[in-house]
C-alpha positions as a LaTeX table, in Angstrom:
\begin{tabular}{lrrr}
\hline
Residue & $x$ (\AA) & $y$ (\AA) & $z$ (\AA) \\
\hline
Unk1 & $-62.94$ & 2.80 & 22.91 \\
Unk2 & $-63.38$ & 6.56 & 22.75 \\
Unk3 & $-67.25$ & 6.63 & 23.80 \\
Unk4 & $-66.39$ & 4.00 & 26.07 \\
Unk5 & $-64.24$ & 6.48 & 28.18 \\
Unk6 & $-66.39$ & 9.20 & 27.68 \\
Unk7 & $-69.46$ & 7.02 & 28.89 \\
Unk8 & $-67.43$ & 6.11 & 32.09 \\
Unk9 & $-66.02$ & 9.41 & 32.41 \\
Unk10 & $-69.57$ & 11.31 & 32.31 \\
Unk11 & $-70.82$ & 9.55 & 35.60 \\
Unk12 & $-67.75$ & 10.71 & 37.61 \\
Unk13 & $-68.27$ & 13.97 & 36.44 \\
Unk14 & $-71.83$ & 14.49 & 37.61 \\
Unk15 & $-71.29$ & 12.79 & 40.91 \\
Unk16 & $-68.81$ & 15.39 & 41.36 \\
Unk17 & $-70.90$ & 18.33 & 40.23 \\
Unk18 & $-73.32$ & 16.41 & 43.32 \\
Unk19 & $-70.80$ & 16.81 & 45.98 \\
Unk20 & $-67.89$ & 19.38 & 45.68 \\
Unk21 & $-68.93$ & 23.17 & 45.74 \\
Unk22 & $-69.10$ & 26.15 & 43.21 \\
Unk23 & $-65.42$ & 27.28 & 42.10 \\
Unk24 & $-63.75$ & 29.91 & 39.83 \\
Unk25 & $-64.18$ & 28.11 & 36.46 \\
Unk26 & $-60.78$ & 29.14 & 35.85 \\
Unk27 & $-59.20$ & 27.06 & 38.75 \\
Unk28 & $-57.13$ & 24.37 & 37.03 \\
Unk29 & $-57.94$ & 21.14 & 38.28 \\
Unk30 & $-55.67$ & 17.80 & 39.23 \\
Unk31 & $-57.79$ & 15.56 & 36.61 \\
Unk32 & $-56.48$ & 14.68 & 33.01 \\
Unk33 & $-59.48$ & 14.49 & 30.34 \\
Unk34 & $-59.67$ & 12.19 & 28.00 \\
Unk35 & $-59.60$ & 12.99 & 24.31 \\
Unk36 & $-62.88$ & 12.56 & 23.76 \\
Unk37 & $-63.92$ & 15.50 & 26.67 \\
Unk38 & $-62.13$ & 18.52 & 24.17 \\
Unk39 & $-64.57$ & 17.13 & 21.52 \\
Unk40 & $-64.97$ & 14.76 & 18.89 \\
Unk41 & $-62.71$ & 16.50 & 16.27 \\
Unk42 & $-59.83$ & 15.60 & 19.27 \\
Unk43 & $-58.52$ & 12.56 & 17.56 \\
Unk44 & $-55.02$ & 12.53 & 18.05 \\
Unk45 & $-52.79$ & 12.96 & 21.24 \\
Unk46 & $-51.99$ & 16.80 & 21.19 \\
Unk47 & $-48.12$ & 16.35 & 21.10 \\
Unk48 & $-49.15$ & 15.62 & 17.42 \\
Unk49 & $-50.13$ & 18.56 & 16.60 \\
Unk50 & $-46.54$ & 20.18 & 17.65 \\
Unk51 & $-45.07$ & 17.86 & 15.17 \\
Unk52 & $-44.10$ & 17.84 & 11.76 \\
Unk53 & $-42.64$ & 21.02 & 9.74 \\
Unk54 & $-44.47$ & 24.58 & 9.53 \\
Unk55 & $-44.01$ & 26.47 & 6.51 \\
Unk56 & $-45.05$ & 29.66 & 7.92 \\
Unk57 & $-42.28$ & 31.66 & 9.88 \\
Unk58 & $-42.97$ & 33.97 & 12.52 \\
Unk59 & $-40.56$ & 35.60 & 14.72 \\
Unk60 & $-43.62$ & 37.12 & 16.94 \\
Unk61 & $-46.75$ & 37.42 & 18.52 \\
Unk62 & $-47.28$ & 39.96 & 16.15 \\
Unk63 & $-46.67$ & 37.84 & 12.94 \\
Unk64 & $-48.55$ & 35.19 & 14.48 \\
Unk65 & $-51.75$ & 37.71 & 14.41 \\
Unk66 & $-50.97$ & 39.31 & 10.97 \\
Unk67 & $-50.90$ & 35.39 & 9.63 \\
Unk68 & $-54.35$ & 34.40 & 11.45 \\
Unk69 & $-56.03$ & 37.45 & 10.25 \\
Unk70 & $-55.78$ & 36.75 & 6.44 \\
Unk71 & $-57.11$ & 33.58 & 6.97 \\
Unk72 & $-60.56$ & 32.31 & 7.05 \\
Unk73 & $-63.29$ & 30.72 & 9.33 \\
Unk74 & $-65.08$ & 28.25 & 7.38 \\
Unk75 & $-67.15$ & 25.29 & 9.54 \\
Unk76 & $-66.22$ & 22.06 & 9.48 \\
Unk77 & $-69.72$ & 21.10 & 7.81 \\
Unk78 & $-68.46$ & 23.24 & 4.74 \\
Unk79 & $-65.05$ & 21.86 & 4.61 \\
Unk80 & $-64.93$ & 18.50 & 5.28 \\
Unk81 & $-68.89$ & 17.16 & 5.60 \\
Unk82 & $-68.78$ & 16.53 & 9.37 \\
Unk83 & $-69.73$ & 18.09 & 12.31 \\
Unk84 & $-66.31$ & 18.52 & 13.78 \\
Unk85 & $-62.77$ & 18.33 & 12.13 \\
Unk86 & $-59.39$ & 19.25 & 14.24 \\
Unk87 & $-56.77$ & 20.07 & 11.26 \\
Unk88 & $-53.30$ & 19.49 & 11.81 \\
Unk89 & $-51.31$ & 22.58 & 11.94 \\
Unk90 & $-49.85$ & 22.08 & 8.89 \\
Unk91 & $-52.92$ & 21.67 & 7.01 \\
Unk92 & $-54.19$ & 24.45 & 7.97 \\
Unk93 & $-51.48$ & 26.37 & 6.68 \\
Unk94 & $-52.04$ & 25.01 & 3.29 \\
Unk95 & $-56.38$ & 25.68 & 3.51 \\
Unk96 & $-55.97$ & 29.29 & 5.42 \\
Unk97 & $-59.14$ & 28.41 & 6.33 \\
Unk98 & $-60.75$ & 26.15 & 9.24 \\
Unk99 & $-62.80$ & 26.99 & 12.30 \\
Unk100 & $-61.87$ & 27.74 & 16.39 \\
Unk101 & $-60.06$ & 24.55 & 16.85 \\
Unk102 & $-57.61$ & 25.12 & 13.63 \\
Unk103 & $-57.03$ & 28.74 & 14.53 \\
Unk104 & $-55.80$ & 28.41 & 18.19 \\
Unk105 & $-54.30$ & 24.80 & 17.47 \\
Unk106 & $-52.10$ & 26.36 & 14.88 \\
Unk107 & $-51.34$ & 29.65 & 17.32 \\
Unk108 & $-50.69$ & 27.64 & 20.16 \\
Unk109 & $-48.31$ & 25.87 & 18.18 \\
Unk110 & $-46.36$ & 28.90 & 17.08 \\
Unk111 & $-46.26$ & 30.33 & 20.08 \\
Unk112 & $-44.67$ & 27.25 & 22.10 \\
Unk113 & $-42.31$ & 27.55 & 18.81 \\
Unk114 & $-41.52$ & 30.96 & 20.38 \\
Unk115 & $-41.03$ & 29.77 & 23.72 \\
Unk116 & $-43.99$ & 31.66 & 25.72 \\
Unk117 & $-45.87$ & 29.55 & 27.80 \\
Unk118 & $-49.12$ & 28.67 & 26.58 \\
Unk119 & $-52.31$ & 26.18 & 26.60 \\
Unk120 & $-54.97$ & 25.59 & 24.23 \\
Unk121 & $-58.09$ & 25.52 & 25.82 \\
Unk122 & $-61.78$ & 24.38 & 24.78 \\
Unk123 & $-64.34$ & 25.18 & 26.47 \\
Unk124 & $-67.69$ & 27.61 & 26.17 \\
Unk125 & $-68.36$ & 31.49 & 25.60 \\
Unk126 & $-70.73$ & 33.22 & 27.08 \\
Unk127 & $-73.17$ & 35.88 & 25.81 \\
Unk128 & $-75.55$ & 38.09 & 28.47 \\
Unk129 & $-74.01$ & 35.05 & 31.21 \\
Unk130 & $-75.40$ & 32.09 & 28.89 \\
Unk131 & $-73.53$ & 29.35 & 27.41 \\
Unk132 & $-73.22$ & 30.27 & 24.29 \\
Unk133 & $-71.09$ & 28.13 & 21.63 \\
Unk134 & $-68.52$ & 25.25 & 22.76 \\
Unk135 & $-65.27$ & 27.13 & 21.36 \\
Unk136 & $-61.31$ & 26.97 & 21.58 \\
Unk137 & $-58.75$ & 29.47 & 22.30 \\
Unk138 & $-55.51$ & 30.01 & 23.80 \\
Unk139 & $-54.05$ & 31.01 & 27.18 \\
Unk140 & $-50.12$ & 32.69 & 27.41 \\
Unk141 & $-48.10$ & 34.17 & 29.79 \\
Unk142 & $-45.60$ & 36.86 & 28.61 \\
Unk143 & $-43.74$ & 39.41 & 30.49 \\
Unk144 & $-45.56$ & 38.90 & 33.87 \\
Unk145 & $-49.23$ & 39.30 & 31.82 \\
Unk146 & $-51.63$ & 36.23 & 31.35 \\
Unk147 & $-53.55$ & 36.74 & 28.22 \\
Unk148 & $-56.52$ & 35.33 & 26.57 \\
Unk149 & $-55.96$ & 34.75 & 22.91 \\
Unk150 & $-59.32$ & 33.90 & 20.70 \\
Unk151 & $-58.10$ & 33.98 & 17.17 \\
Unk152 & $-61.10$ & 34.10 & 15.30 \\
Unk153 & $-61.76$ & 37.52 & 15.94 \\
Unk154 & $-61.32$ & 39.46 & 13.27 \\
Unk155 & $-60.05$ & 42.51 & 15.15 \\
Unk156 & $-56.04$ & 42.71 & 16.54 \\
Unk157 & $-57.24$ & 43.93 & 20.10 \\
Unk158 & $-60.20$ & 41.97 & 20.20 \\
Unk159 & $-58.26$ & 38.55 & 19.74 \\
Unk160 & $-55.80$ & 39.29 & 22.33 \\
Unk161 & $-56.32$ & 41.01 & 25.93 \\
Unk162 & $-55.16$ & 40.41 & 28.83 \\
Unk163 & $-57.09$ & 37.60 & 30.86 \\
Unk164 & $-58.32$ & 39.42 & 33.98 \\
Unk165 & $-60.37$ & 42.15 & 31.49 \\
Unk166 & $-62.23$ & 39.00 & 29.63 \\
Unk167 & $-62.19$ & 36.06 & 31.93 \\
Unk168 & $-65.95$ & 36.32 & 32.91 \\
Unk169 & $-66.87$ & 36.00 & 29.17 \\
Unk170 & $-65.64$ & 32.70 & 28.77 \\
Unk171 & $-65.87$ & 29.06 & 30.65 \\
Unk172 & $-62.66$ & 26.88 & 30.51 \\
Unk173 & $-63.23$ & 23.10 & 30.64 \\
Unk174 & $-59.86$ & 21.54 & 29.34 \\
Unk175 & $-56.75$ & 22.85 & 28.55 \\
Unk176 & $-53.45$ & 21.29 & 27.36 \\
Unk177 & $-49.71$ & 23.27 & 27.91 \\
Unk178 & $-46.97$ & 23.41 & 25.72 \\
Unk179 & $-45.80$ & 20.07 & 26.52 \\
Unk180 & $-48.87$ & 18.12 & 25.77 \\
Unk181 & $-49.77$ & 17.68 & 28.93 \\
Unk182 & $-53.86$ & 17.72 & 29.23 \\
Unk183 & $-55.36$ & 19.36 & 32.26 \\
Unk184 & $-58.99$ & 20.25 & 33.60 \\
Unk185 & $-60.60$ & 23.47 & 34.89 \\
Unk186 & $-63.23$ & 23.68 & 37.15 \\
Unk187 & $-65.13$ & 24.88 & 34.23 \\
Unk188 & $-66.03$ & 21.78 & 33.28 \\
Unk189 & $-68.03$ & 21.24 & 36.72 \\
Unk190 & $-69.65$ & 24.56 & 35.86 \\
Unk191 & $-70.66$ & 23.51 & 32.85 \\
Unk192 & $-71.67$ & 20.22 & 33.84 \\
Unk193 & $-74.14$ & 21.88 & 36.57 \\
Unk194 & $-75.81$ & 24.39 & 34.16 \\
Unk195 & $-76.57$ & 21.65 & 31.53 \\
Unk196 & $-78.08$ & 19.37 & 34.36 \\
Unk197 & $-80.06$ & 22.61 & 35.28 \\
Unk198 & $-81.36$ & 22.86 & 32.07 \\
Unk199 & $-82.42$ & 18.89 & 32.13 \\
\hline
\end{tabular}
């Protein structure tokens, strides 16, 4: 059922690439993906992934860094034998280590436990202004400041600064907010464009 979408999806997607212009990639668009658009590790509706009891405690942004930074990145080839794994939260917690996906899934998490307004997002980074790696991280607001947070740096500045000072380094394609609710950037025409470039 899930390719099926995707395979219907895909042709709506580059006839739109066809006919609407070049936008900010960060421009949210009125479109909800499917599943199967955040990746094939996406196999569960994301309100899932807010559910079920943490064992880690963390009182703020802070402690959610200190907690990210002793765990880590392993690829989901290592850990579980497939190309791409989404852990649950809480299963991460147990492992301490996963790759993009587990780290923002589980901060996004704690920080809608915390009450700030924030998305997880997948889409791409860039390196010299090419796509680089399809990646996840996560977007907040807090105290009038919208920040990008990639946890899988390994530096406490480097994983979290505010938006405006990194947004050209990365490409949004789909986000989802603390609610669950799933949401498209225009990223994902950008993207779309430079891979039928490239073909």
């Amino acid at each position: 059922m899930r390719r099926l979408l995707d395979w219907t999806v895909r042709p709506v997607l580059r006839l739109a690439v066809r006919i609407l212009p070049e936008s900010d990639p960060w421009e949210r668009l009125h479109a909800v993906p499917t599943l199967a658009m955040y990746g094939a590790g996406a196999r569960h509706d994301f309100a899932e992934y807010l559910a079920g009891r943490s064992r880690v405690e963390v009182a703020t942004i802070d402690e959610i860094q200190e907690w990210l930074l002793r765990c880590r990145y392993v690829s989901d080839q290592a850990l579980f034998g497939e190309g791409d794994h989404w852990q649950h939260p809480t299963a991460f917690e147990r492992r301490g280590a996963g790759d993009c996906e587990d780290f923002a899934l589980w901060g996004w998490r704690k920080l809608v436990e915390l009450r700030i307004d924030a998305d997880f997002v997948t889409g791409y980074c860039l390196e010299d202004g090419v796509l680089d790696v399809r990646h996840a991280w996560i977007v907040f607001r807090h105290d009038g400041v919208e920040y990008l947070f990639d946890p899988v740096l390994r530096d406490r500045e480097a994983m979290l600064r505010p938006l405006d000072e990194v947004r050209d380094a990365y490409i949004p394609q789909f986000g989802v907010d603390g609610t669950g609710r799933r949401f498209a950037y225009a990223g994902c025409l950008v993207v779309e464009r430079r891979h039928a470039r490239r073909r």
